[in-house]
C-alpha positions in Angstrom: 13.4 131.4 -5.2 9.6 131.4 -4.3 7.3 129.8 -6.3 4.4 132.5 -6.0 4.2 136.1 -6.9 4.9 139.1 -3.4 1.9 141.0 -2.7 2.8 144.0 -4.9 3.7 141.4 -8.1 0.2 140.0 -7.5 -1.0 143.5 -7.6 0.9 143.7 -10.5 -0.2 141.3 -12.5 -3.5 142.0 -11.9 -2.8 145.6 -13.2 -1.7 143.8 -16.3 -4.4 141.2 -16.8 -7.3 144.3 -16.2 -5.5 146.2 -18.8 -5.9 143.4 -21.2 -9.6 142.9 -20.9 -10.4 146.6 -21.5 -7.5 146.9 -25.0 -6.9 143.7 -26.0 -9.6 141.3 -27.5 -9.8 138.2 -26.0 -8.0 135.2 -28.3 -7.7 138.2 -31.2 -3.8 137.6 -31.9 -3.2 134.6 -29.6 -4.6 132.4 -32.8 -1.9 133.8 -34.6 1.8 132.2 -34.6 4.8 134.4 -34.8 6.0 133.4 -37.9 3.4 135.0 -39.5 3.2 138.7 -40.9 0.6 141.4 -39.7 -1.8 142.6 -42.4 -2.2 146.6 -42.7 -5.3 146.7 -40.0 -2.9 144.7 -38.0 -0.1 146.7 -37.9 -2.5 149.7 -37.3 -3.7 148.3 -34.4 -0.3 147.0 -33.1 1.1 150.3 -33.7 -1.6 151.9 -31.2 -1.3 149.1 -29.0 2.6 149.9 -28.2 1.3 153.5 -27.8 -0.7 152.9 -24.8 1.7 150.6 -23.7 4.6 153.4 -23.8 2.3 155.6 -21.8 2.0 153.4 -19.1 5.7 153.2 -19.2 5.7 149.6 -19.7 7.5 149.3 -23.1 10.7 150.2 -21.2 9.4 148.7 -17.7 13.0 146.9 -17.4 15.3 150.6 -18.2 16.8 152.3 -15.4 14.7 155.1 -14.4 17.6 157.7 -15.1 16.8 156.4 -19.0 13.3 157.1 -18.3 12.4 153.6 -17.7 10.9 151.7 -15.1 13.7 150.4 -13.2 11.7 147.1 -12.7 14.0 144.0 -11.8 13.9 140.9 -14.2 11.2 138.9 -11.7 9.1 141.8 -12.6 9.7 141.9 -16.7 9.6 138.6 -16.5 5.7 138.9 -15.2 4.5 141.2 -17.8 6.2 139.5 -20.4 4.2 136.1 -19.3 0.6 138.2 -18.8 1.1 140.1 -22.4 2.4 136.4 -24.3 -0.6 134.5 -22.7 -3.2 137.0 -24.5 -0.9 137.3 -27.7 -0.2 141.6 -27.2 1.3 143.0 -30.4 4.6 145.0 -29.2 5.0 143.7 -25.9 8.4 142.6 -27.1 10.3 144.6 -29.2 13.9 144.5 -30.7 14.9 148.2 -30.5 13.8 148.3 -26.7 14.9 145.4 -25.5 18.1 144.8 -27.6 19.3 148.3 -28.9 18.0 150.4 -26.0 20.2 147.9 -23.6 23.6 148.9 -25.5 22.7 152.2 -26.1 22.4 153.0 -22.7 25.1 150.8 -21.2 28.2 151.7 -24.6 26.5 154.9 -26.4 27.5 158.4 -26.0 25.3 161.0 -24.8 24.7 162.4 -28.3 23.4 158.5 -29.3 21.5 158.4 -26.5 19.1 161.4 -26.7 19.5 160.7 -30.9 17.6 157.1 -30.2 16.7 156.2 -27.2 13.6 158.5 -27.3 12.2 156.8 -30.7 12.2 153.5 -28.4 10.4 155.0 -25.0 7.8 156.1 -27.1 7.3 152.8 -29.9 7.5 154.5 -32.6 10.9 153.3 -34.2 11.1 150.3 -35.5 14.0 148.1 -34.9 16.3 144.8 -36.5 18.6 142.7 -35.6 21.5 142.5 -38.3 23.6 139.8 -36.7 23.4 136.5 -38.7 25.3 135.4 -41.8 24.5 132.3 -44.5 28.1 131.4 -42.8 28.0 132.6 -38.9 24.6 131.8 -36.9 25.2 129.6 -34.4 29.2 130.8 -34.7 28.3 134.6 -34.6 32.2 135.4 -34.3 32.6 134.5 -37.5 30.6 136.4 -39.8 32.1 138.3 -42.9 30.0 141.6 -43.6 33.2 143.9 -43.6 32.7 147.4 -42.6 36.0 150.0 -44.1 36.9 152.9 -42.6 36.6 155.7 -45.0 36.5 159.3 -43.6 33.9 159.9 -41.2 32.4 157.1 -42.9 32.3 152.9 -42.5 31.5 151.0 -46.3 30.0 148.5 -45.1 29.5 145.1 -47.9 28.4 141.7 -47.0 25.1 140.0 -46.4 22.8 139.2 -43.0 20.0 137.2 -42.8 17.3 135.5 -41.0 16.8 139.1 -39.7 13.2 139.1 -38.6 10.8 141.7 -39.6 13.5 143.9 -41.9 10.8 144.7 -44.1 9.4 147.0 -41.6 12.4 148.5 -39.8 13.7 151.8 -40.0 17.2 151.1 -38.0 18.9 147.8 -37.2 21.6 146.7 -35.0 24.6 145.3 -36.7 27.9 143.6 -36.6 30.2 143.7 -38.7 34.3 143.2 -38.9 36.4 146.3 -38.8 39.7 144.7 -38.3 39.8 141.4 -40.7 43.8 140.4 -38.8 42.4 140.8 -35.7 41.4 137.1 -33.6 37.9 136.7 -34.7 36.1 137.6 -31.8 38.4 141.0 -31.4 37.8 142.5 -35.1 33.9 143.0 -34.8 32.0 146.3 -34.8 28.8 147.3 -33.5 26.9 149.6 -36.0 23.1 151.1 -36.0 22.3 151.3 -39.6 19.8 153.0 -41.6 17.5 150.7 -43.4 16.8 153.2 -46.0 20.7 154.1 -46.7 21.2 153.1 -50.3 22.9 149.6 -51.1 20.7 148.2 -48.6 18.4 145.8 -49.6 16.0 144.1 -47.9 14.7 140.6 -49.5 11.7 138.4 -47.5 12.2 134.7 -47.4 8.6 133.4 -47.5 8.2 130.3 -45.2 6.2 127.1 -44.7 3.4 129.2 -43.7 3.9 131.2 -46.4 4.9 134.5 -44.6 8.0 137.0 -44.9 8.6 136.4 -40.9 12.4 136.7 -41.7 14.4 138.4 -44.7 17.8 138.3 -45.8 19.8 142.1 -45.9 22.5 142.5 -49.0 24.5 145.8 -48.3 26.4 146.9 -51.5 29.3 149.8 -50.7 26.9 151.7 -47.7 27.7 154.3 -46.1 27.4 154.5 -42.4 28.5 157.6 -40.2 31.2 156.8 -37.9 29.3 158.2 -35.2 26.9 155.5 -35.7 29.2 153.1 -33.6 28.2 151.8 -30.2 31.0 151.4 -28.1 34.9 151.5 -29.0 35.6 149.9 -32.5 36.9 146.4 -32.6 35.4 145.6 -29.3 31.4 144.7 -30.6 31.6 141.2 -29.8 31.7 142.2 -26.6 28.8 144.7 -26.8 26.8 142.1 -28.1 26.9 139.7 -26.0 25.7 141.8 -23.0 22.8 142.8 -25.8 22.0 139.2 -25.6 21.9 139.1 -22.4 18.7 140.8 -22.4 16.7 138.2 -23.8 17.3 135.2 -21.9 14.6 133.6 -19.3 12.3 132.9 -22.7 9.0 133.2 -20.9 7.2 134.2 -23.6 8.2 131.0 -25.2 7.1 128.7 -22.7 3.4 131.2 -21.8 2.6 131.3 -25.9 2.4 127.1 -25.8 0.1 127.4 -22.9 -2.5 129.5 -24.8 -2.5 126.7 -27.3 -2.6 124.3 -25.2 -5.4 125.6 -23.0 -7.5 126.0 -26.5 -6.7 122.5 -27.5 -8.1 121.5 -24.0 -11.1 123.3 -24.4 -11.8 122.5 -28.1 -11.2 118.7 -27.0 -13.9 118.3 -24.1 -16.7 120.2 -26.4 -15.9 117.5 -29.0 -15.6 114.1 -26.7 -17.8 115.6 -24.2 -15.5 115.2 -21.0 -14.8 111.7 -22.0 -11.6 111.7 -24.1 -9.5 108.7 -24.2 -6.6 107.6 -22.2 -3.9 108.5 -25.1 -5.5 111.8 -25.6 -5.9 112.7 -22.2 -2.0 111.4 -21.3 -0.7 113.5 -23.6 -2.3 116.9 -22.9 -1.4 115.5 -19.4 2.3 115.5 -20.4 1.8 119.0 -21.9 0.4 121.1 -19.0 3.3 119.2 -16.8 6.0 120.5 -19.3 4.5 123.8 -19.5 4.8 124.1 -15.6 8.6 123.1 -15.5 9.2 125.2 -18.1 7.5 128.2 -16.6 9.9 127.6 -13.5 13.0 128.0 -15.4 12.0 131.0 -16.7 11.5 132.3 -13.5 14.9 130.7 -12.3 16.8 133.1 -14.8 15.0 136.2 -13.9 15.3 135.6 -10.2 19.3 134.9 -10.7 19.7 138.0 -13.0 17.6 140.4 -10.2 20.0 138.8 -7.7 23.2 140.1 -9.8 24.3 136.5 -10.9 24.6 135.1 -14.2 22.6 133.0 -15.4 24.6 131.1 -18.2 24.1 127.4 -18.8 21.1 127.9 -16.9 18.9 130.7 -19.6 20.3 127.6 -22.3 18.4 125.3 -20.3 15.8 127.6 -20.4 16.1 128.3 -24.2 16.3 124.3 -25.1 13.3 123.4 -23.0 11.1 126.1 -24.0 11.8 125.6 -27.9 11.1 121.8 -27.7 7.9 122.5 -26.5 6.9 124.7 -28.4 7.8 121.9 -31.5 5.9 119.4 -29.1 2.9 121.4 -28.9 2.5 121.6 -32.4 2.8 118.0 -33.2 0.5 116.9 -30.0 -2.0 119.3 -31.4 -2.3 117.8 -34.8 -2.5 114.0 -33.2 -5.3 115.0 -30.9 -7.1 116.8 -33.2 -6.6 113.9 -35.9 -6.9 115.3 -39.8 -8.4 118.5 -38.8 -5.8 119.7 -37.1 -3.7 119.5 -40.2 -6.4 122.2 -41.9 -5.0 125.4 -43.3 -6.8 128.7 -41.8 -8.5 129.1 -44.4 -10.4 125.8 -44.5 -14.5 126.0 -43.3 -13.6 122.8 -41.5 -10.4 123.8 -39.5 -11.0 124.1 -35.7 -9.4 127.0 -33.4 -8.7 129.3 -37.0 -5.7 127.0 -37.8 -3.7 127.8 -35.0 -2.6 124.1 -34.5 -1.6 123.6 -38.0 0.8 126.9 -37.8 2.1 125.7 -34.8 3.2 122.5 -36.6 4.5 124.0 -39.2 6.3 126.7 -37.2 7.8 124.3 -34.7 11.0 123.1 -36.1 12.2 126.8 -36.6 11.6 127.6 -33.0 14.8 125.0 -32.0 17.4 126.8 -34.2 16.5 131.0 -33.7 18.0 132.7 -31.4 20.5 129.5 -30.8 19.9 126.1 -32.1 19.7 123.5 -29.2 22.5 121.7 -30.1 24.7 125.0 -29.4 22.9 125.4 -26.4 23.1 121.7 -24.8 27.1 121.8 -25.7 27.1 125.1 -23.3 24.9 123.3 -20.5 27.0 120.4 -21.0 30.4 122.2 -20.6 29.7 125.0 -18.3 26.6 123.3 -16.5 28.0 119.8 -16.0 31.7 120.4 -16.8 32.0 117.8 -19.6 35.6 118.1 -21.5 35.2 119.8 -24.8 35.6 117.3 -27.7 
C-alpha cells in the first residue's frame, strides 16, 4: 500500500475539493452531526446537491460502468468519500446507492434492475435499511419479521428498527424469514418494500439531541409482490452480507472527527492565543495522531478490496477504531472547551454553533450502529488473532 495518492488520484481529488468550493459552503453542514434531522431548506438544498452530484456521475462513482456507473476501484471511492465527509456534503453517501444498488446489480433480475436502479443513478429515490429487530442487531440471523407466501404476494408482520431516516424513504431494503424450520441463517429473505404500502408504519425515536435520526417500522399483514425479491428466497442472509460489504473502510467516520477536530484547534489558539497549556495541547496532540492511524486503516480496506481480497477482521478494526474516536472527540472537545463546550446550539454563548456538544452527545451511539464494538473485537479476535471461541 502507498501512503500518498498516484498522479491521476491527486488530480482527482483536486477535482473534488474545486467542486466544493464553487457548491458547497464552506463549514455550512460540517457543524452539523449526523444524528440530527435536515429542516425543509435543508433537504431542498441536499436534494439539489445529489443532483449535481449524479451528473457528474459521482453518486454511483463505485458501479460498474455496464450499470452506468463509474467503475472506480475502492482506493478511488474511498477518496471522494474522505474529500465530501471533510466539508460535510449532503448525499455523498446514500443507502439506496450504496447498499440496494450493490444487490440489485449483483442478485436482481433484469426487470428489477431497469425498475430501480435508474431512481438511484439519478438521486432521486430515497432509500432504508430495514434490517434490525428490538431482538436481532448485533445477531442479524435472528430477527423475527415473518414474510408468508400468499399468491403472488409475501404478508409480511413483524417490527424493524433503528432504521435511519424512514421517515423520508420511499423504498427500503429488508429481511425477513420465509422459511421459520429452516437453520436460522438459511430461512431469510431479501425484500424491497414500499414505504407507502399500507400496514406500514413508520414511528421516529427522538434522541439525546432531540432529533428523529432513526425510527422504528411496525408492518401489520403487508402485502409485498413476489417479484419484489432480490435473489432466490431463503438464501437473503447471504445477499446481505455481500450488501454489507459495501460499506466497510469507514472513512467517513474517521475524516468527519477531523473537521471537528481542526475547528476545535482553531477555536483554541484564538482563545489562549498560541499559548495553550500542556494538558490541552497533549490531548489535541493525541487526537490528530489518532485521526492519522485511523485514516490509514481506512485506506488499508479499500486498497485490499481493489486488490480482490477480503478485508474481514481488518474493515472491524477499521469500524472499532473509527467509532471510538469519534466518542473521543466528543468528550476531548467538551474538556478543552471547559463549560462552554457543553452549550446547546442554541445558546448566544456556545462556540463553533454547538457542534462539540452534539458530538458528545452523539458519541456513544457511534460504537453500537452499524456493529457494536464488542461484536467487532470478538471477530478481530477470532479471525484476526485466532483466539478460541468461548
Amino acid at each position: 500500500m502507498l501512503f500518498r495518492d498516484s498522479p491521476k488520484q491527486a488530480d482527482f481529488r483536486s477535482e473534488i475539493r474545486e467542486f466544493l468550493d464553487a457548491e458547497l459552503p464552506r463549514d455550512a453542514w460540517n457543524m452539523r452531526s449526523d444524528r440530527e434531522e435536515m429542516n425543509e431548506e435543508e433537504e431542498a438544498f441536499a436534494a439539489r446537491f445529489r443532483g449535481l452530484l449524479a451528473e457528474r456521475g459521482w453518486l454511483t462513482l463505485g458501479w460498474p460502468k455496464e450499470f452506468g456507473g463509474g467503475g472506480a476501484d475502492f482506493v478511488t471511492q474511498t477518496i471522494y468519500m474522505e474529500e465530501m465527509s471533510s466539508r460535510g456534503a449532503p448525499g455523498a453517501y446514500d443507502q439506496g446507492v450504496w447498499l440496494a444498488g450493490p444487490a440489485l446489480m449483483n442478485e436482481g433480475t433484469q426487470e428489477q434492475q431497469e425498475r430501480w436502479l435508474p431512481g438511484l443513478r439519478s438521486g432521486t429515490s430515497r432509500w432504508c435499511q430495514l434490517f434490525s429487530e428490538p431482538g436481532a442487531g448485533s445477531d442479524l440471523a435472528s430477527l423475527q419479521t415473518s414474510a408468508i407466501r400468499d399468491g403472488d404476494d409475501y404478508i409480511l408482520n413483524g417490527q424493524k428498527i433503528w432504521t435511519s431516516w424512514a421517515a423520508g424513504a420511499k423504498w427500503g431494503i429488508l429481511l425477513a424469514r420465509t422459511d421459520p424450520d429452516a437453520p436460522k441463517h438459511r430461512g431469510i429473505s431479501y425484500l424491497i418494500l414500499d414505504i407507502t404500502t399500507p400496514g406500514v408504519s413508520v414511528r421516529p425515536l427522538v434522541n439525546m439531541l432531540g432529533a428523529a435520526h432513526f425510527n422504528e417500522v411496525f408492518l401489520d399483514n403487508v402485502r409485498v409482490p413476489v417479484d419484489n425479491l432480490v435473489g432466490d428466497e431463503n438464501r437473503g442472509w447471504y445477499v446481505a452480507a455481500a450488501t454489507l460489504d459495501q460499506e466497510r473502510s469507514s472513512i467517513n467516520r474517521i475524516v468527519m472527527t477531523r473537521s471537528t477536530l481542526e475547528a476545535v484547534v482553531d477555536y483554541v489558539r484564538e482563545r489562549d492565543g498560541g499559548r495553550s497549556s500542556n494538558p490541552i495541547r497533549h490531548e489535541l496532540a493525541a487526537r490528530w495522531i489518532d485521526f492519522e492511524l485511523g485514516r490509514w486503516l481506512c485506506y488499508r480496506v479499500a486498497q485490499m478490496q481493489s486488490e480482490g481480497l477480503n478485508p474481514n477482521y481488518e474493515a472491524s478494526i477499521s469500524k472499532v477504531f473509527g467509532t471510538e474516536l469519534q466518542r473521543k472527540m466528543g468528550q476531548t472537545g467538551v474538556r478543552v472547551l471547559g463549560m462552554k463546550g457543553q452549550l446547546e446550539p442554541e445558546s448566544p454563548y456556545v462556540p463553533l454553533h454547538g457542534r462539540v456538544e452534539r458530538w458528545a452527545l452523539a458519541g456513544p451511539s457511534y460504537t453500537v450502529a452499524g456493529g457494536t464494538s464488542e461484536v467487532n473485537r470478538n471477530i478481530i479476535a477470532t479471525r484476526g488473532l485466532g483466539l478460541p471461541r468461548s
